[in-house]
C-alpha positions in Angstrom: -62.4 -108.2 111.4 -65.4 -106.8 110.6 -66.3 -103.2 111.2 -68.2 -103.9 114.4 -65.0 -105.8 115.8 -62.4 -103.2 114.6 -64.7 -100.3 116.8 -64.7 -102.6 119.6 -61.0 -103.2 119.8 -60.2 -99.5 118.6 -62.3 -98.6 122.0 -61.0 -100.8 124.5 -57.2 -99.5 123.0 -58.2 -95.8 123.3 -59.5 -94.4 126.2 -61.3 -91.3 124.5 -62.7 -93.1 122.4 -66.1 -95.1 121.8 -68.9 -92.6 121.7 -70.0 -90.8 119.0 -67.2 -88.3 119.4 -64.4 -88.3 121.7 -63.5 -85.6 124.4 -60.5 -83.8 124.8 -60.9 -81.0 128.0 -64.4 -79.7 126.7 -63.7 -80.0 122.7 -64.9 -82.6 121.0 -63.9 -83.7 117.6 -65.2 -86.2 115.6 -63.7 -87.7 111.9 -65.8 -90.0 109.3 -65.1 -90.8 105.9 -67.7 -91.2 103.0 -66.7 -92.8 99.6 -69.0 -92.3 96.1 -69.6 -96.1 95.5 -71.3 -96.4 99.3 -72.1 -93.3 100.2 -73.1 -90.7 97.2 -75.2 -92.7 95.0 -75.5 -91.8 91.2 -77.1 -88.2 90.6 -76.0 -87.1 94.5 -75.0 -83.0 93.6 -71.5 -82.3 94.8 -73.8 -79.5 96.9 -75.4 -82.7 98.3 -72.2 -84.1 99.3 -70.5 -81.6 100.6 -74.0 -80.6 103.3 -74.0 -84.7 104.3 -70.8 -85.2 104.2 -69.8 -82.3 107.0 -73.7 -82.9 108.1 -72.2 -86.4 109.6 -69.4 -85.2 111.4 -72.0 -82.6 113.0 -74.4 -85.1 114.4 -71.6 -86.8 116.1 -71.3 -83.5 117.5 -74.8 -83.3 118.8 -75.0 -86.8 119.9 -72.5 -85.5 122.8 -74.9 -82.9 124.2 -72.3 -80.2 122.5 -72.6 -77.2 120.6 -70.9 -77.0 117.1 -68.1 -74.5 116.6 -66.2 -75.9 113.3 -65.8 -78.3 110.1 -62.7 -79.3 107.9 -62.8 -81.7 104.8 -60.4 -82.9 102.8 -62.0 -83.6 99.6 -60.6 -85.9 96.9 -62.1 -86.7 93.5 -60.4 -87.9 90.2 -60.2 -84.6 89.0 -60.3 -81.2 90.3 -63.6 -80.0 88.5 -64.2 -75.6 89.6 -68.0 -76.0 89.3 -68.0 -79.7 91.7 -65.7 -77.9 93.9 -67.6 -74.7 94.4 -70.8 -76.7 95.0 -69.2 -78.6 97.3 -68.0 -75.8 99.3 -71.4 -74.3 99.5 -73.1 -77.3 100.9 -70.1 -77.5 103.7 -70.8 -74.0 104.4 -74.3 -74.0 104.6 -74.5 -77.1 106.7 -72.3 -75.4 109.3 -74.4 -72.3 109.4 -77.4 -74.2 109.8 -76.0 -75.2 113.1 -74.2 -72.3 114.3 -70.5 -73.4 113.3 -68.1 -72.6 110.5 -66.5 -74.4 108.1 -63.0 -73.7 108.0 -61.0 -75.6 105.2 -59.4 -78.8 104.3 -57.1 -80.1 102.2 -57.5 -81.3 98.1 -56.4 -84.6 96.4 -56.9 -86.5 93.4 -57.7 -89.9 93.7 -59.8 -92.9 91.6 -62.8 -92.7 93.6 -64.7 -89.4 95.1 -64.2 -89.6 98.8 -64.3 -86.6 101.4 -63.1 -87.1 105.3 -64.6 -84.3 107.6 -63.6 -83.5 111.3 -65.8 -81.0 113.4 -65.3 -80.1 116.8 -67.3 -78.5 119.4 -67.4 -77.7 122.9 -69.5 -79.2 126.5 -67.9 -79.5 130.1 -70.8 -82.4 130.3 -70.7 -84.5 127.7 -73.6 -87.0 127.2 -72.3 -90.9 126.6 -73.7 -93.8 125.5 -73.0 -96.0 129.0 -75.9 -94.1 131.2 -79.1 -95.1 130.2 -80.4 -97.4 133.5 -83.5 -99.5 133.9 -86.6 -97.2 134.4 -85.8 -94.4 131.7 -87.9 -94.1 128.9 -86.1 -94.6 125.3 -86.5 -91.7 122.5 -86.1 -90.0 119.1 -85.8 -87.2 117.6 -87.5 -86.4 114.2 -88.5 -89.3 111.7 -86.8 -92.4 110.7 -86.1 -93.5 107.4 -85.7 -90.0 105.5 -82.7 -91.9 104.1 -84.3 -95.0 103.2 -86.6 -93.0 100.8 -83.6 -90.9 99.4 -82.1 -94.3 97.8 -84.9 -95.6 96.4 -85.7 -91.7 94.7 -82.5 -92.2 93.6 -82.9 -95.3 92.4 -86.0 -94.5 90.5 -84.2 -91.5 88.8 -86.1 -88.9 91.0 -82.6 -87.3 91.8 -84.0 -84.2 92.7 -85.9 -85.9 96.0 -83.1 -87.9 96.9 -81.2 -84.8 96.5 -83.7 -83.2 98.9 -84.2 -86.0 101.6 -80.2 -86.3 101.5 -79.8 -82.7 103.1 -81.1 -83.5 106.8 -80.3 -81.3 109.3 -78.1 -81.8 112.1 -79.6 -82.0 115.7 -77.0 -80.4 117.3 -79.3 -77.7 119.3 -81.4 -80.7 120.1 -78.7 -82.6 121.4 -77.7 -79.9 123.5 -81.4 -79.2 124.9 -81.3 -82.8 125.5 -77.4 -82.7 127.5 -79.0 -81.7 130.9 -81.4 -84.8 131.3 -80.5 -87.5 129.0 -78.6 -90.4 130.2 -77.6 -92.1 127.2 -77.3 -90.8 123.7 -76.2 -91.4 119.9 -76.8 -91.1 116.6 -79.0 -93.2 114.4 -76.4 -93.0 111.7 -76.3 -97.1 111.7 -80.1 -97.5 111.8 -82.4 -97.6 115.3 -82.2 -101.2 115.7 -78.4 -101.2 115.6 -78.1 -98.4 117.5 -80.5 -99.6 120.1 -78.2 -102.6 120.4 -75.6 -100.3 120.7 -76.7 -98.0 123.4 -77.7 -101.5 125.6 -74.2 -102.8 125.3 -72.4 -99.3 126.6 -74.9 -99.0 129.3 -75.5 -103.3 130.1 -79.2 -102.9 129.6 -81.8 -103.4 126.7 -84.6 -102.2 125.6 -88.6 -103.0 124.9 -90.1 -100.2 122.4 -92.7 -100.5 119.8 -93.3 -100.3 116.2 -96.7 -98.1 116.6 -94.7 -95.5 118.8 -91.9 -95.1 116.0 -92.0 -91.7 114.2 -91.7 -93.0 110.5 -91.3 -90.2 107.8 -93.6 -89.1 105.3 -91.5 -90.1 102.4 -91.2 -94.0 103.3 -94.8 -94.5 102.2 -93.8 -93.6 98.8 -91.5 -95.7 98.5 -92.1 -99.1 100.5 -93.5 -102.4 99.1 -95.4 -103.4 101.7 -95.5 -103.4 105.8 -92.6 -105.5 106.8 -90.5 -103.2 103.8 -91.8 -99.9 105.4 -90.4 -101.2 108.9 -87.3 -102.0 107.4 -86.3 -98.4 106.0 -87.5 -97.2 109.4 -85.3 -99.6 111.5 -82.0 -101.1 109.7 -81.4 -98.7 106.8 -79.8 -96.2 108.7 -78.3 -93.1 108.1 -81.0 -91.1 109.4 -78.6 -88.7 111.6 -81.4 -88.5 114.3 -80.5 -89.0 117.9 -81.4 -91.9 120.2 -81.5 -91.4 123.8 -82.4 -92.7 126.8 -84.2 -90.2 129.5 -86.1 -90.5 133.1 -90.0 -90.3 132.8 -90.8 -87.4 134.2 -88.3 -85.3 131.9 -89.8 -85.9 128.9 -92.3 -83.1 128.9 -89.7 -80.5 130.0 -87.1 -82.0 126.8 -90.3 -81.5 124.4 -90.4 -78.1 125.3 -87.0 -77.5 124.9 -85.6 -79.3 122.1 -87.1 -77.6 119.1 -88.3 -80.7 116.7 -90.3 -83.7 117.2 -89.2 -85.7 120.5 -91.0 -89.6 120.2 -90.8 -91.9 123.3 -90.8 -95.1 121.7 -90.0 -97.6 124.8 -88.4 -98.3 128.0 -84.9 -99.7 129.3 -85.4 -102.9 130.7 -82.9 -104.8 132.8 -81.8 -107.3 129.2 -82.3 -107.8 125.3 -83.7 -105.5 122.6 -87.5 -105.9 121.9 -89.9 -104.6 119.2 -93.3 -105.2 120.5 -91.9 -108.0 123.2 -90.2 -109.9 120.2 -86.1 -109.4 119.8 -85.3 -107.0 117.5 -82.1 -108.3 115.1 -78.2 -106.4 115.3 -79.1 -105.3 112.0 -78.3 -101.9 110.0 -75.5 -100.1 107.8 -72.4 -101.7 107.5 -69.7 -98.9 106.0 -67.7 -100.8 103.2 
């Protein structure tokens, strides 16, 4: 199977499960698991790693609409280095304050490759799910798209300390929970808009039309991209953004602005079938863990 197939059947066997995070009487709790060879490329800090690494686990978090309370990691590398450690330790902590939770522990391994699985939890009596967005809302995003598109090709270029820098987003867990009282539908972008807007029509059995001109595309992808159709790739299929999608009726869009804290885009509408960019269909395409 491919990973696509294995969520699928994994959510039809599991009740709690396929959203972002599941839900357990008001806690949520969320797991993902990030390996060096896909996930940390080469000059990635262990500070780095340990901020995006919990940082994930977070945004899960806020895609439910909940507030953050804690983080665990079990860390693994091939060797138990004090100074990697440490640095580690300070980017899981500082992540977590950034969003008002703790980090708490984990456990330590050694292992071939550097891997680290987080959990977080956190707390709503009204989660927000992927399955309501309905024909008539307006489609939105928070922030800028493709932050992480330009962190891979700093790193590629050897400008480690920008990639270091675009790696370190911040979770949108107070947004997502400004966003819990009106939005209908809601993820992550961690797979990229265009997969996640394929995503967030299957769960609710609608689609969506938006447009290229109304997508918030950040600063950094103009330093980096060839040419047009490359630019709207790292803003669309890359992925790993961490910024949340969600779906919303019209007239609360000005009241979420207010609220939310960062920038708030409406970039389409549901429709009643497919996924559109600019009336054309807009692939399944994004990041593919493995």
């Amino acid at each position: 199977m491919d990973e696509r197939s294995a969520l699928r059947r994994l959510a039809a066997a599991l009740p709690a499960a396929g959203d972002d995070a599941a839900v357990v009487d008001g806690l949520v709790v969320t797991t993902d698991m990030l390996h060096e060879t896909t996930d940390f490329p080469a000059g990635t800090t262990r500070y780095t790693a340990g901020w995006r690494a919990v940082g994930a686990s977070l945004s899960d978090v806020a895609a439910m609409g909940a507030t953050a309370t804690a983080a665990v990691a079990a860390y693994a590398a091939p060797t138990l280095e004090e100074s990697e450690l440490d640095a580690f330790l300070r980017g899981a902590v500082d992540v977590c304050e950034a969003v008002g939770a703790e980090y708490v522990g984990g456990d330590l391994d050694t292992i071939s490759e550097f891997t680290v699985s987080t959990t977080a939890l956190g707390e709503t009596d009204a989660p927000v799910r992927r399955r309501g967005a309905a024909v008539g809302d307006v489609v939105c995003v928070t922030g800028a798209l493709g932050r992480t598109a330009a962190a891979l090709r700093a790193f590629d270029t050897g400008d480690t300390a920008r990639g270091n820098d675009l790696f370190q987003f911040a979770p949108r867990v107070g947004a997502g929970v400004a966003l819990a009282p009106s939005a209908t539908a809601m993820m992550d972008s961690s797979d990229g808009l265009a997969r996640s807007l394929h995503q967030l029509a299957e769960a609710s059995d609608v689609g969506f039309d938006v447009s290229w001109d109304a997508l918030p595309v950040h600063d950094a992808v103009d330093d980096y991209a060839a040419d047009d159709a490359d630019r709207r790739e790292m803003a669309t299929t890359v992925g790993e953004d961490f910024e949340l999608v969600c779906t919303l009726p019209g007239d609360a869009v000005d009241g979420a602005r207010d609220a939310v804290g960062v920038e708030l885009s409406v970039i389409g509408d549901v429709i009643e079938e497919g996924v559109l960019l600019d009336g054309e269909p807009l692939a399944d395409a994004g990041y593919t863990h493995g």
